[in-house]
N, CA, C and O atoms as a MOPAC input file, in Angstrom:
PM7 MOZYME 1SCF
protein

 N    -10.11500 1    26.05800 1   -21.33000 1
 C     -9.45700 1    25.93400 1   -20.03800 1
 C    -10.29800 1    25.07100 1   -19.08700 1
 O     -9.72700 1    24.13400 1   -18.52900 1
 N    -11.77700 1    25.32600 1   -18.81500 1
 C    -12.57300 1    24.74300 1   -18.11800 1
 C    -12.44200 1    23.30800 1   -18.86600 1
 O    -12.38400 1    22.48200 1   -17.95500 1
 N    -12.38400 1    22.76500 1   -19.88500 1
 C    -12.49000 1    21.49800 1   -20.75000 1
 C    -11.28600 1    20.71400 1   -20.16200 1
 O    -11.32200 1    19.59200 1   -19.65800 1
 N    -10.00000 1    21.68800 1   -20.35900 1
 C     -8.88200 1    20.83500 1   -19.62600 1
 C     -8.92300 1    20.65600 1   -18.10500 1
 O     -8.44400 1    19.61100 1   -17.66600 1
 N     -9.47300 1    21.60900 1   -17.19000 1
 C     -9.70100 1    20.88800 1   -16.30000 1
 C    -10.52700 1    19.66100 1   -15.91500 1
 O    -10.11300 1    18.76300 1   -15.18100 1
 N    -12.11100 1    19.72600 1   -16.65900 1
 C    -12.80600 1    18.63600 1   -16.24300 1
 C    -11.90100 1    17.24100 1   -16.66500 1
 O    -11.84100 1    16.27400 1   -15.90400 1
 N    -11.17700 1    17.28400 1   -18.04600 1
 C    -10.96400 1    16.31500 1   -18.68200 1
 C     -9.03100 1    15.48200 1   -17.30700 1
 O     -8.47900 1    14.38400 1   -17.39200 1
 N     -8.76700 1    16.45400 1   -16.51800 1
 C     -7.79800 1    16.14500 1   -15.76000 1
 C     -8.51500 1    15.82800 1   -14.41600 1
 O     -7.81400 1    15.22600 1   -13.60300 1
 N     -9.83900 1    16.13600 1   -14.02000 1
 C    -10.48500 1    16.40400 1   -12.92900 1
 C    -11.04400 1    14.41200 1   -13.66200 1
 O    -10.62700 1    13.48900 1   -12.96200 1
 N    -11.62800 1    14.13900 1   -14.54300 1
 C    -11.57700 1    13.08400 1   -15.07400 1
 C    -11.12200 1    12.05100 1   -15.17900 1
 O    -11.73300 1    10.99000 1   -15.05200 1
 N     -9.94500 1    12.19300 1   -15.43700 1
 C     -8.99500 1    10.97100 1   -15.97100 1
 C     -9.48400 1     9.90700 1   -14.84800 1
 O     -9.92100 1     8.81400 1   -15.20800 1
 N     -9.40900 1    10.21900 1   -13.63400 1
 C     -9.55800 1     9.34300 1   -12.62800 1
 C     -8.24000 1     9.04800 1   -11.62500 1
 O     -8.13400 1     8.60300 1   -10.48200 1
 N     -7.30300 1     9.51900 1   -12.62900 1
 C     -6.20700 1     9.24600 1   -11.04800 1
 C     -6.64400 1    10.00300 1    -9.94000 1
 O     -6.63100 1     9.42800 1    -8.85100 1
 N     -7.07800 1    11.32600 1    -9.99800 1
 C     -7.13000 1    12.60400 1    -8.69400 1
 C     -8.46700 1    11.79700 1    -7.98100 1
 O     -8.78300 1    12.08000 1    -6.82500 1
 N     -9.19700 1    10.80700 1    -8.73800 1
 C    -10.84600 1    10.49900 1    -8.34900 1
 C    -10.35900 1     9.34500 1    -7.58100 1
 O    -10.69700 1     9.26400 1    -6.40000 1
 N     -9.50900 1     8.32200 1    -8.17000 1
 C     -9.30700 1     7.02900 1    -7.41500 1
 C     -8.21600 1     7.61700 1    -6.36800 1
 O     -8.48300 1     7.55600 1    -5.16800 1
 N     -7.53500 1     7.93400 1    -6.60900 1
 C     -6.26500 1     8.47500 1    -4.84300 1
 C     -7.49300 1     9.10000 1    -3.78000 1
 O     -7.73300 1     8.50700 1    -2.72900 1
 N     -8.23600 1    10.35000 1    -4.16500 1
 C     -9.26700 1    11.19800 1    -2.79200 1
 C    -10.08600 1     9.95500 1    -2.21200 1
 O    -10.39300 1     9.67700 1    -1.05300 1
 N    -10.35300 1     9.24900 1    -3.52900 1
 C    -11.64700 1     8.23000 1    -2.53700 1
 C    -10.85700 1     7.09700 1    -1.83400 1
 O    -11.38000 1     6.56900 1    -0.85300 1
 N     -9.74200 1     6.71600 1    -2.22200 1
 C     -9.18700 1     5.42000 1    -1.81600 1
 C     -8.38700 1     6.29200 1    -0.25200 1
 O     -7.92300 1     5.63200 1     0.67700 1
 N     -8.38800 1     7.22200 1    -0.26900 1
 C     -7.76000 1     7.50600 1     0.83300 1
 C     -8.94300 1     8.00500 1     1.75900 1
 O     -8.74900 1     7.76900 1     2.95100 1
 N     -9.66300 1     8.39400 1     1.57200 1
 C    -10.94000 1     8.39400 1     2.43000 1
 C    -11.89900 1     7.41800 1     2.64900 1
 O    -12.37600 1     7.26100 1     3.77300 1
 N    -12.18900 1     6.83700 1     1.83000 1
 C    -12.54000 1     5.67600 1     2.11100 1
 C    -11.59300 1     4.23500 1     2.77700 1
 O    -12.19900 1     3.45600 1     3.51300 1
 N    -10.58300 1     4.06300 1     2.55600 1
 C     -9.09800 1     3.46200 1     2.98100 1
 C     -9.26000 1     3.86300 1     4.66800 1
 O     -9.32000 1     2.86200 1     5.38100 1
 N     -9.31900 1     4.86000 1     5.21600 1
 C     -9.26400 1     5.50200 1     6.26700 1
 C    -10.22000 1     5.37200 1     7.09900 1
 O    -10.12100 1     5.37600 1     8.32600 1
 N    -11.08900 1     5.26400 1     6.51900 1
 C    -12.72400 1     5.12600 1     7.32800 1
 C    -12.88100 1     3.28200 1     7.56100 1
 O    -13.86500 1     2.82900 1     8.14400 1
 N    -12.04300 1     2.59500 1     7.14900 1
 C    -12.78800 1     1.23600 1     6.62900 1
 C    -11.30700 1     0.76200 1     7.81900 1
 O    -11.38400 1    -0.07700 1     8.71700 1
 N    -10.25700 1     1.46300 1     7.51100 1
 C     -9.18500 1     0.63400 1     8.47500 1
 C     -9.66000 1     0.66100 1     9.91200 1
 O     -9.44700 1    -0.33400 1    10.60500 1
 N    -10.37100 1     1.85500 1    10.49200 1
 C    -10.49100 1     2.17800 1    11.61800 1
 C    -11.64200 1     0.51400 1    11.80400 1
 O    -11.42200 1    -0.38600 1    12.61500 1
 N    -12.63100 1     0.55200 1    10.94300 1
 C    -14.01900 1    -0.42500 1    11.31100 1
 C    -12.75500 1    -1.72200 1    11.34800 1
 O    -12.46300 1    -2.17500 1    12.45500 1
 N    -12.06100 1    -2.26000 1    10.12500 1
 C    -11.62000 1    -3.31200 1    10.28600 1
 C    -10.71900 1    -4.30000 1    11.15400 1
 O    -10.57400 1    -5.52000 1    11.23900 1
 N    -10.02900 1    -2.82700 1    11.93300 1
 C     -9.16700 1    -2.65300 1    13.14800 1
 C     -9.98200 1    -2.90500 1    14.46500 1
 O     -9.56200 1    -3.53000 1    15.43900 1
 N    -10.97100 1    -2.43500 1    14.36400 1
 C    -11.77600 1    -2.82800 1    15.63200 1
 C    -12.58200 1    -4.40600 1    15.38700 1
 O    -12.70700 1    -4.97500 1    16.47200 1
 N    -12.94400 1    -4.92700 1    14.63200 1
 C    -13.39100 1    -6.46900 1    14.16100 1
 C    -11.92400 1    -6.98300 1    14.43000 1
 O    -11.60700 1    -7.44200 1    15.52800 1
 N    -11.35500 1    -6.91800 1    13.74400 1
 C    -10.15600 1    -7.75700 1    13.90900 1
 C     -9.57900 1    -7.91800 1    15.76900 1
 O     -9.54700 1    -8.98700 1    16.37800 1
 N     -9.31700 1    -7.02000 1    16.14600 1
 C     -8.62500 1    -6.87300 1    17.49000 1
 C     -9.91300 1    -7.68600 1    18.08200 1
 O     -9.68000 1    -8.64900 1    18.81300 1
 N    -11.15800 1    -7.35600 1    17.81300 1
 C    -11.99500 1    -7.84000 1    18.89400 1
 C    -12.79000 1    -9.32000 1    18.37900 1
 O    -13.73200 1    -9.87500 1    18.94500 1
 N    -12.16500 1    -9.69400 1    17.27600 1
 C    -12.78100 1   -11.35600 1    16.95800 1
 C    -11.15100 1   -12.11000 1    16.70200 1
 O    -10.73800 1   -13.18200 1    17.14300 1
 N    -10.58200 1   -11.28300 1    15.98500 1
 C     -9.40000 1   -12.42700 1    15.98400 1
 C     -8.32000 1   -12.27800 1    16.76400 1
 O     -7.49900 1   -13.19100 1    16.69300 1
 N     -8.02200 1   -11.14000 1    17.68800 1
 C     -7.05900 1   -11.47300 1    18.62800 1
 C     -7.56600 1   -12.13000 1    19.95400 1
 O     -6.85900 1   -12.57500 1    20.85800 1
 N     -8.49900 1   -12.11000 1    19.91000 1
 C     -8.99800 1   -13.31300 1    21.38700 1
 C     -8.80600 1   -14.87500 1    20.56900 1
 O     -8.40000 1   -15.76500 1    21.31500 1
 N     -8.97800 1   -15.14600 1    19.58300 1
 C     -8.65900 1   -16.06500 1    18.88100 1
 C     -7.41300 1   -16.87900 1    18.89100 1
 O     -7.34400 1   -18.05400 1    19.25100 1
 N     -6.21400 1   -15.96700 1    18.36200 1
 C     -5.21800 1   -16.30600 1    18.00900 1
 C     -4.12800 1   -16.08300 1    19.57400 1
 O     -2.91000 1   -16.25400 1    19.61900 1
 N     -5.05200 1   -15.65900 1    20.73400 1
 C     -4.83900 1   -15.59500 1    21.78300 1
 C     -4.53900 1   -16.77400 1    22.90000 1
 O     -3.64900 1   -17.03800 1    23.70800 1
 N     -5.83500 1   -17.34300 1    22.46300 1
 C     -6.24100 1   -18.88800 1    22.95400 1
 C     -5.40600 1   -19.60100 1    22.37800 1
 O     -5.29200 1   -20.67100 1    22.97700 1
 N     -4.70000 1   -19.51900 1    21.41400 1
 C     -3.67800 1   -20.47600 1    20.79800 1
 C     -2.27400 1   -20.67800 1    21.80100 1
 O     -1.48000 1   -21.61500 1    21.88000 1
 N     -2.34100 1   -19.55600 1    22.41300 1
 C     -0.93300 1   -19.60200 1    23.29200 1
 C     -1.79000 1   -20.51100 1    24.47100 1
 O     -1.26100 1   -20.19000 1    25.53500 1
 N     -2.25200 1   -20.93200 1    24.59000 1
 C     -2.73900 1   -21.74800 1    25.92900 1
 C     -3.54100 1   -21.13100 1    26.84500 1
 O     -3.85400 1   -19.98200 1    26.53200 1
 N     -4.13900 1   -21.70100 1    28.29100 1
 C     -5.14200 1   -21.33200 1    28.96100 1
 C     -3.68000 1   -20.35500 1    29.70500 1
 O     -3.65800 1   -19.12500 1    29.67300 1
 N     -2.55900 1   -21.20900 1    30.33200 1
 C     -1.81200 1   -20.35200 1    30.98100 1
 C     -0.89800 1   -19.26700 1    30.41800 1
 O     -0.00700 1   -18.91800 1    31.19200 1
 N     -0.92900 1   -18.76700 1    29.43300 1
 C     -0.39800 1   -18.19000 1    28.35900 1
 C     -1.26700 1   -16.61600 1    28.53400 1
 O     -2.44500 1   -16.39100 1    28.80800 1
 N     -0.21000 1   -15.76800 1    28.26700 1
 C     -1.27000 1   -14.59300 1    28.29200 1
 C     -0.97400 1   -13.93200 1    26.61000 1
 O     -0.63700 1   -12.75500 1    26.48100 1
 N     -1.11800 1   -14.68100 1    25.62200 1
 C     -1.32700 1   -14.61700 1    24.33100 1
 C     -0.41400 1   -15.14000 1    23.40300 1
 O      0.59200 1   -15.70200 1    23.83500 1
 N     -0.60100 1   -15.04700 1    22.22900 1
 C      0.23500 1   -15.56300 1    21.46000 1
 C      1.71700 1   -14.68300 1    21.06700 1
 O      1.90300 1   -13.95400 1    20.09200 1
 N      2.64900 1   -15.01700 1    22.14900 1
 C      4.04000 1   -14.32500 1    22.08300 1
 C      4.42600 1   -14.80700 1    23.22500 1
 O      3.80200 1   -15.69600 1    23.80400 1
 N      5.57200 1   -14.23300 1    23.70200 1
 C      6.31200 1   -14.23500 1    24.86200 1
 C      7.10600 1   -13.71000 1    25.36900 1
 O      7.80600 1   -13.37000 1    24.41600 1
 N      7.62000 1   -13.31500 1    26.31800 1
 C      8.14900 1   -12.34300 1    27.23700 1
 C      9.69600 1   -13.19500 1    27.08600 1
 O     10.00400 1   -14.34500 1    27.39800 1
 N     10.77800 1   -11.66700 1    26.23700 1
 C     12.33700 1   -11.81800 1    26.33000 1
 C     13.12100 1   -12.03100 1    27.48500 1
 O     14.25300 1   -12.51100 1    27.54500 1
 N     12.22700 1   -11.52400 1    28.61200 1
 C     12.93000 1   -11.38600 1    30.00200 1
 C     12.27700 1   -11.89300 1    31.09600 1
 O     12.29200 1   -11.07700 1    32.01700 1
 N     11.56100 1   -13.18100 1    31.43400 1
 C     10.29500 1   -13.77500 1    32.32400 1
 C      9.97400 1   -12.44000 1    33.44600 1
 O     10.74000 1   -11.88800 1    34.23600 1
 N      8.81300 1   -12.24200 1    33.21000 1
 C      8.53200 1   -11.17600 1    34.13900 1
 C      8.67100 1    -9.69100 1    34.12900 1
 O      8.23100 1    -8.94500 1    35.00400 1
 N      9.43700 1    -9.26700 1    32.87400 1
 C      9.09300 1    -7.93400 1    32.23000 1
 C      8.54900 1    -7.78300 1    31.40100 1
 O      8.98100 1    -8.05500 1    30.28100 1
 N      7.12800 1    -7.18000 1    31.67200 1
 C      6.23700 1    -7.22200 1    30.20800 1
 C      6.59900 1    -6.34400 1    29.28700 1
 O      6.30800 1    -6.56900 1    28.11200 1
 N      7.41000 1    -4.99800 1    29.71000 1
 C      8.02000 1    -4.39200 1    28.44000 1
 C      8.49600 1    -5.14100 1    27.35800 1
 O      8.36200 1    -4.64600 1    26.23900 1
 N      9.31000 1    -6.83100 1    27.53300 1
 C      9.69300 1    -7.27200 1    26.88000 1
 C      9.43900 1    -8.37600 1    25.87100 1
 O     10.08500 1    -9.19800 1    25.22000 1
 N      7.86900 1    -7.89800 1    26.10600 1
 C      7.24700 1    -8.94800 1    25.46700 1
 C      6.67000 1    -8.92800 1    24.00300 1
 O      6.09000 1    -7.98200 1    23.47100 1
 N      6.90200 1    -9.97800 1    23.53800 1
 C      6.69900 1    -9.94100 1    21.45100 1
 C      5.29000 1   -10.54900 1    21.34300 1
 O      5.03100 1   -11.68400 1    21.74400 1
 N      4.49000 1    -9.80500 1    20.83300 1
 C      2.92300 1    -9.80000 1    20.82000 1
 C      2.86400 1   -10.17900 1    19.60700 1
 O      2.59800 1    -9.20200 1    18.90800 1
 N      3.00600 1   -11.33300 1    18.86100 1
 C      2.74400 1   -12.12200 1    17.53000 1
 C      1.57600 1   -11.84400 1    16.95000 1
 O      1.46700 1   -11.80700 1    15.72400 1
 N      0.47100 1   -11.59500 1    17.85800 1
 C     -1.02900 1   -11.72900 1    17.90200 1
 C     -1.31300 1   -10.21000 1    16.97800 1
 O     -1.97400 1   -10.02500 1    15.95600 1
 N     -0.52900 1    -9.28500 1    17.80500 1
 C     -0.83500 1    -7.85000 1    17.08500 1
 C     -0.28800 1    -7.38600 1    15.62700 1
 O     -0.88600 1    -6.56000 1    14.93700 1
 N      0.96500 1    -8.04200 1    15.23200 1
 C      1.25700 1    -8.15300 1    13.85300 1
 C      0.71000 1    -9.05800 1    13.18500 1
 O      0.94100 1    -9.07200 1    11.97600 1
 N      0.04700 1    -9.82500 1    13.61900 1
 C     -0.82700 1   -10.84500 1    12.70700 1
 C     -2.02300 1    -9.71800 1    12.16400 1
 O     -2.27100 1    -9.41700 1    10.99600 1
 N     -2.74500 1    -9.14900 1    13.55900 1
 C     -3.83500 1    -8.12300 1    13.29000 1
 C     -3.36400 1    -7.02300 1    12.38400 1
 O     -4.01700 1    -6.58200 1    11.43800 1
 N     -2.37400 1    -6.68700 1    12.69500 1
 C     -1.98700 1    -5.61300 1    11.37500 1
 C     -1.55900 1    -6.23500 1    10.09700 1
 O     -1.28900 1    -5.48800 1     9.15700 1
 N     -1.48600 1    -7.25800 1     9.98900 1
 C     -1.33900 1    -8.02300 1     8.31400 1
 C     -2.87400 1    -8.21300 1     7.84600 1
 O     -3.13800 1    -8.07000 1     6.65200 1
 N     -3.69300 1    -8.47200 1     8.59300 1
 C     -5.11800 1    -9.04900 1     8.58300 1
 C     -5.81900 1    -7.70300 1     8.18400 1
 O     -6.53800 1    -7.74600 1     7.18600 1
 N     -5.68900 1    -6.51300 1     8.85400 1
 C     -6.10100 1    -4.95400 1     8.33500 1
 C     -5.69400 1    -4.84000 1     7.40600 1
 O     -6.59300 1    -4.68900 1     6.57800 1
 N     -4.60800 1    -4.81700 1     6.92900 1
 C     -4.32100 1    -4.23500 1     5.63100 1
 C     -4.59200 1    -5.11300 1     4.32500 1
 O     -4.26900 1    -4.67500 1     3.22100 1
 N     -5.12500 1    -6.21800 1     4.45900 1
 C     -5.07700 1    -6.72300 1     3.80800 1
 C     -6.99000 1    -6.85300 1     3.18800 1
 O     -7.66600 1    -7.10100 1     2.18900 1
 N     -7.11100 1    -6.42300 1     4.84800 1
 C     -8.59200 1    -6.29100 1     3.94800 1
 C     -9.20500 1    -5.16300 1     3.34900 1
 O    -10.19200 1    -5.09100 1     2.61700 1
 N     -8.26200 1    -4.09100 1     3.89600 1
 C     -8.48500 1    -2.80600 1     3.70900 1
 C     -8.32900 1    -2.54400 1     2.22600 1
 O     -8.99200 1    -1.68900 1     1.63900 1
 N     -7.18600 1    -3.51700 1     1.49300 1
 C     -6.61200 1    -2.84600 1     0.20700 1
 C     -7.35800 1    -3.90200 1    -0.47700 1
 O     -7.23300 1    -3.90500 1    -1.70200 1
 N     -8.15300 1    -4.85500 1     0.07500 1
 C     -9.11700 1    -5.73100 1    -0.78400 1
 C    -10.46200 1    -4.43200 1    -1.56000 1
 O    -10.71800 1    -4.00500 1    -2.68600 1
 N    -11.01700 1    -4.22300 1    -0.09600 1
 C    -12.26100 1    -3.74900 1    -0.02600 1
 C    -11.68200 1    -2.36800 1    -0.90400 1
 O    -12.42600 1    -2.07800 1    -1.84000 1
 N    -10.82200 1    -1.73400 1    -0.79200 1
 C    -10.43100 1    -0.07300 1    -1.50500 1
 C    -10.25800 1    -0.75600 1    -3.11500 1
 O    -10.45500 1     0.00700 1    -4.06000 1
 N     -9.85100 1    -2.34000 1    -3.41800 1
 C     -9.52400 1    -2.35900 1    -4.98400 1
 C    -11.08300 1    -2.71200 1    -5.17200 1
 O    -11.60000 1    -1.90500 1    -5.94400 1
 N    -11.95000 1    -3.64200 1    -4.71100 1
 C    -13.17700 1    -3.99300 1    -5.31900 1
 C    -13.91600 1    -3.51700 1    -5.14800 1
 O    -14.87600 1    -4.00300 1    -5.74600 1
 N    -14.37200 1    -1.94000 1    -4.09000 1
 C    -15.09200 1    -1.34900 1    -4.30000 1
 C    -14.76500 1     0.30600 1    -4.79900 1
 O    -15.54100 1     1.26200 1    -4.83300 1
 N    -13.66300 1     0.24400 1    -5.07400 1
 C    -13.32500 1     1.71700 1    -5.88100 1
 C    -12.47500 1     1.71300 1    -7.24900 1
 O    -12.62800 1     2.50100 1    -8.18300 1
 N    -11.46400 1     0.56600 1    -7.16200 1
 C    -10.54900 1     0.72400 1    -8.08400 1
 C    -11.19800 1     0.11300 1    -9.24900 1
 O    -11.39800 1     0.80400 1   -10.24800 1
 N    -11.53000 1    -1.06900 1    -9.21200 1
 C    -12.25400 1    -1.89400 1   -10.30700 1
 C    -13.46300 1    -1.18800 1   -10.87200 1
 O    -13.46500 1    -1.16400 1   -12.10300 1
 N    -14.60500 1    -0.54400 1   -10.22000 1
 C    -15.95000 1     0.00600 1   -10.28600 1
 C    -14.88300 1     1.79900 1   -11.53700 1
 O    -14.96400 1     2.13500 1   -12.71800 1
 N    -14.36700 1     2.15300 1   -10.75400 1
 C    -13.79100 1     3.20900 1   -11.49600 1
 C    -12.74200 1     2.56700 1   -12.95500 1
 O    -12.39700 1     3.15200 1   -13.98100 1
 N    -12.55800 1     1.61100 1   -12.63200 1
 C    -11.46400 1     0.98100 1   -14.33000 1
 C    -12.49700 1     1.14200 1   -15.37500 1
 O    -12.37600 1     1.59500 1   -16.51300 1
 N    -13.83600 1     0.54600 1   -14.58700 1
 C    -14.65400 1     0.07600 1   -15.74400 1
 C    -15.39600 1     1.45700 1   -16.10300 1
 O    -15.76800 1     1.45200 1   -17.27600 1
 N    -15.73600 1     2.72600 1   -15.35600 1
 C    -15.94400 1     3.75300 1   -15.84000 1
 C    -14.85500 1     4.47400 1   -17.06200 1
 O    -15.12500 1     5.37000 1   -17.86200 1
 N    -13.72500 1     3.82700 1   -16.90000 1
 C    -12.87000 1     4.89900 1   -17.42600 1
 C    -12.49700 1     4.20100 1   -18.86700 1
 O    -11.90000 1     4.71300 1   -19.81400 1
 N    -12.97100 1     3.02400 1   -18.75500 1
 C    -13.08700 1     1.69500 1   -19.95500 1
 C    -14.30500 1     2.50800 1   -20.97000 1
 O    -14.09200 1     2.90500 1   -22.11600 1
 N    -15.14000 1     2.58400 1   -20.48500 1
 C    -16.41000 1     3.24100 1   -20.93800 1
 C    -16.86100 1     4.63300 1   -21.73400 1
 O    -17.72800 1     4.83000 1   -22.58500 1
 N    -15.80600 1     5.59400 1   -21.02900 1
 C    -15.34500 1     6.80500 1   -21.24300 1
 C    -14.08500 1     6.61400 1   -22.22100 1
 O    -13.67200 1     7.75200 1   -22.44700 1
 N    -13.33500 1     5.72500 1   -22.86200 1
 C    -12.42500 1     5.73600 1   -23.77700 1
 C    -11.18000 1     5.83000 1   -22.51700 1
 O    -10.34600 1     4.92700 1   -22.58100 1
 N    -11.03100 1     6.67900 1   -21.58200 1
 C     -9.38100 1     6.30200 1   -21.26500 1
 C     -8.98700 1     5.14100 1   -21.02500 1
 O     -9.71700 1     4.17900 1   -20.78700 1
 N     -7.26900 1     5.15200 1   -21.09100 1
 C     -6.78500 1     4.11900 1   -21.26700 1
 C     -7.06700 1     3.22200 1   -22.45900 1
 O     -7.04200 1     2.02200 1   -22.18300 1
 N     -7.26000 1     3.45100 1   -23.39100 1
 C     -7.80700 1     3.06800 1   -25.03300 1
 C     -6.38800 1     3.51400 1   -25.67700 1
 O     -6.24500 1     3.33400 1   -26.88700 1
 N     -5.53200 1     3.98000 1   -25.06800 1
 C     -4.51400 1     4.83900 1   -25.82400 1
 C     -3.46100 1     3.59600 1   -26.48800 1
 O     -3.13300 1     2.56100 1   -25.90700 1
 N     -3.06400 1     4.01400 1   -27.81700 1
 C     -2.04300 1     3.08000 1   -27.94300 1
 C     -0.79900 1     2.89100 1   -27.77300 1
 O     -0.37900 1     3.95700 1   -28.22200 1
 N      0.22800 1     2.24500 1   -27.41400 1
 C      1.55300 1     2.11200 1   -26.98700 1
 C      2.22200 1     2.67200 1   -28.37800 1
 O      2.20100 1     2.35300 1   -29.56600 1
 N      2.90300 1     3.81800 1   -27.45900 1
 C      4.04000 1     4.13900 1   -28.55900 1
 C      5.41900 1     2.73000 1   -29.36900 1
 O      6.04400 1     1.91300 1   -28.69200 1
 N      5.49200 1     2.86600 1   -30.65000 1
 C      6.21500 1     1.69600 1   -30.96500 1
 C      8.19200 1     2.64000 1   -30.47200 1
 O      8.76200 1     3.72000 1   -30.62500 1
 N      8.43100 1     1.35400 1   -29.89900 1
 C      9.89100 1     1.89600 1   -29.11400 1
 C     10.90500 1     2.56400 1   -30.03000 1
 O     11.00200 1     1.84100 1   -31.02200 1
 N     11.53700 1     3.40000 1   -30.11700 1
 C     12.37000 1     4.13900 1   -30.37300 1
 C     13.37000 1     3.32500 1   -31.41100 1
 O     13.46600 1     2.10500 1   -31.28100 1
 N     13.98700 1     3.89500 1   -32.26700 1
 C     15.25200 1     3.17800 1   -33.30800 1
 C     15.79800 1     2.56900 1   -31.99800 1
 O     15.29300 1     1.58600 1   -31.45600 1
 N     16.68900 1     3.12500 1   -31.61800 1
 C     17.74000 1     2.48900 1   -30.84100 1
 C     17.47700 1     1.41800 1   -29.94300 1
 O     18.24500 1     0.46100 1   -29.85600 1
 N     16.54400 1     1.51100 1   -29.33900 1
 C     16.14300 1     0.60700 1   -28.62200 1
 C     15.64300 1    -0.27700 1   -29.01000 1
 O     15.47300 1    -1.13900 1   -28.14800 1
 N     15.13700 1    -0.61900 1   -30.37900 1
 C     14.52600 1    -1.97400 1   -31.13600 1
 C     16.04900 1    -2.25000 1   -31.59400 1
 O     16.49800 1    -3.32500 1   -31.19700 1
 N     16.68600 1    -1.65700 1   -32.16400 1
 C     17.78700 1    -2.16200 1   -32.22400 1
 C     18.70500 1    -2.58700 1   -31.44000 1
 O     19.58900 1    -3.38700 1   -31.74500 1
 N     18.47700 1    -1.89000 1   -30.02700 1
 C     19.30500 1    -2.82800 1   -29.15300 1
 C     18.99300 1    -4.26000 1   -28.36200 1
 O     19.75600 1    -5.05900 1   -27.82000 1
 N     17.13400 1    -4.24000 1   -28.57400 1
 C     16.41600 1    -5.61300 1   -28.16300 1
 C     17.22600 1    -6.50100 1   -29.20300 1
 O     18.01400 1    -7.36900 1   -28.82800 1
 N     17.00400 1    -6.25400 1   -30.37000 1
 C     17.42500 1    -7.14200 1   -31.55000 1
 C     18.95100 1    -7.73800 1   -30.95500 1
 O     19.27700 1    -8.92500 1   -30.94700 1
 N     19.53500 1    -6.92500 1   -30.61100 1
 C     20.60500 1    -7.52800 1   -30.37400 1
 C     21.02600 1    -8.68400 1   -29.01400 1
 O     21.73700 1    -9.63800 1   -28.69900 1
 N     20.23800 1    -7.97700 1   -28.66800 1
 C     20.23500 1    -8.47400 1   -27.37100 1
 C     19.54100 1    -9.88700 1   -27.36900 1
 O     19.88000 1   -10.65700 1   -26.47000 1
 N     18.72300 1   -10.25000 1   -28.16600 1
 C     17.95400 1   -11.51400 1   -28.54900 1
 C     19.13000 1   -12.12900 1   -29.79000 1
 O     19.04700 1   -13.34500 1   -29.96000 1
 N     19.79100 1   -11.67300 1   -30.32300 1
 C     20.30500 1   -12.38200 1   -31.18000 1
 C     21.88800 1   -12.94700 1   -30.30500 1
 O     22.62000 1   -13.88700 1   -30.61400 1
 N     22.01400 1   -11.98600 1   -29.17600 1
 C     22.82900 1   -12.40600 1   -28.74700 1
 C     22.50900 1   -13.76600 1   -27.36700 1
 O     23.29500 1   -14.58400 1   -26.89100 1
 N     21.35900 1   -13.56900 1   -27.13600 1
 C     20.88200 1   -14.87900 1   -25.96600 1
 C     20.53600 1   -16.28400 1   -27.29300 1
 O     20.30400 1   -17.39800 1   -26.82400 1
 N     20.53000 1   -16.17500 1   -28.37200 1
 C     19.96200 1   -17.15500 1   -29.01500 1
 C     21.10900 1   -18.04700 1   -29.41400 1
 O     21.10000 1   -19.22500 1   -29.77100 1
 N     22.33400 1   -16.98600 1   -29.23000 1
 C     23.88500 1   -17.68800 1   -29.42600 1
 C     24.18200 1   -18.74600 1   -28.40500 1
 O     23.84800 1   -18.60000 1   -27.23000 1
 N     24.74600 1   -19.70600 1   -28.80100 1
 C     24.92400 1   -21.03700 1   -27.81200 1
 C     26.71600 1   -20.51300 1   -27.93500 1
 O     27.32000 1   -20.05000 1   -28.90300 1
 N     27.24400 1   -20.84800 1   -26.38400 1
 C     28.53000 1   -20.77000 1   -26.07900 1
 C     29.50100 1   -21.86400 1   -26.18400 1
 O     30.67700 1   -21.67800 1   -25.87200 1

């Protein structure tokens, strides 16, 4: 019983989801604050000196109505580094543990009667010219 747990406590899915979400979590907050504070003054200045950022106001003079380009750029820019840094420092480092340890070594079941027989057909029928 203890064997089947370590060996499920193992596999690495339960190991890569806890860390990628704790670590994922801790790293968005740091990357969220770099980003807002180096690249939205950045992509800010792009709207001009008289410009109060990169977007513009639906209704001149109601700022409720204004489309902030700058801040969905910053949230494409987070996530993107976030799910960099969570694959190359957890997902990859853990593949190659689990490479090492034999999982994923498993071999592909060969497909079912019916279904080789229905590829077959299905290839004999695209190979037919109309």
């Amino acid at each position: 019983m203890i064997q089947g747990f370590k060996d499920f406590i193992m596999r690495g899915n339960i190991v890569d989801l806890a860390v990628a979400v704790v670590i994922g979590t801790a790293f968005a907050a740091v990357v969220d604050v770099v980003v807002s504070s180096l690249i939205t003054p950045l992509l800010n200045a792009m709207g001009g000196a008289e410009a109060s950022g990169l977007g513009f106001e639906i209704i001149s003079g109601n700022a409720a109505t204004y489309m902030d380009f700058a801040a969905i750029i910053n949230a494409l820019i987070v996530f993107l580094l976030t799910a960099a840094v969570v694959y190359f420092v957890i997902v990859v480092p853990m593949n190659k543990v689990n490479e090492r340890m034999g999982y994923g070594a498993e071999e592909e079941e060969a497909p079912a009667e019916d279904v080789a027989l229905l590829t077959e057909i299905r290839d004999l029928l695209a190979r037919r010219t109309i």
